[in-house]
N, C-alpha and C positions, 0 to 999 in steps of 0.2 A: 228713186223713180220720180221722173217730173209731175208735179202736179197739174193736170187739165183744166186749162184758164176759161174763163164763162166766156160763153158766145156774147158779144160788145158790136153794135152797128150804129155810128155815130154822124149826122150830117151836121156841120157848124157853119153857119154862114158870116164870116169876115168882111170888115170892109177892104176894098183896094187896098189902101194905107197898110193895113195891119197883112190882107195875103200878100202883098210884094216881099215886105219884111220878112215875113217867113219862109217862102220859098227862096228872096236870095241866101238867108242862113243858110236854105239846104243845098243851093247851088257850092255856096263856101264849103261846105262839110265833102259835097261829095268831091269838089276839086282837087282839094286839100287830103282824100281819100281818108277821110276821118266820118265817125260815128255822128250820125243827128242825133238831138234830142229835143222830144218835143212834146207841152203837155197839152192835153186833148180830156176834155171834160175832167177835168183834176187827177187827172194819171197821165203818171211822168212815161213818156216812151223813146227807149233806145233804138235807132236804127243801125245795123250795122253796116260798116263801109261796104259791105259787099254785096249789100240787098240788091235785089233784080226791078228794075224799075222800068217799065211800061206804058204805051200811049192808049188809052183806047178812045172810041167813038160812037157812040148809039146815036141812029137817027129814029125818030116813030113821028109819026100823026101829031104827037103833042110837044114837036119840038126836037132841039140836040143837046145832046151830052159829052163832054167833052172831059176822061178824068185822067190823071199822073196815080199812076200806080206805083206802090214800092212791096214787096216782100221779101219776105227773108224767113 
């Protein structure tokens, strides 16, 4: 039986520099239809090639948000 992983809510702020970097890795990975991997607060994360990836957009009063979803 799998074990149920702890609820984890992480926001990291990057510079330019370093998010381009990583998002074009994930552009290669997904082109490539190969697995991301990527560490996020010192845990290693696999994504797999076939994750479902998503645009969303919230507007409110204090602004917009603009996020790249993946899940799987």
């Amino acid at each position: 039986m799998k074990k149920p992983s702890k609820k984890r809510d992480i926001e990291k702020i990057y510079t330019k520099k370093d998010f381009i970097k990583k998002i074009r890795r994930l552009a290669d990975a997904l082109e490539k239809d190969k697995k991301f991997v990527i560490q996020v607060a010192g845990e290693k994360i696999a994504i797999p090639h076939d994750a479902v990836i998503n645009i969303e957009h919230e507007k409110g009063s204090d602004g917009e948000e603009l996020e790249f979803q993946i899940k799987w």
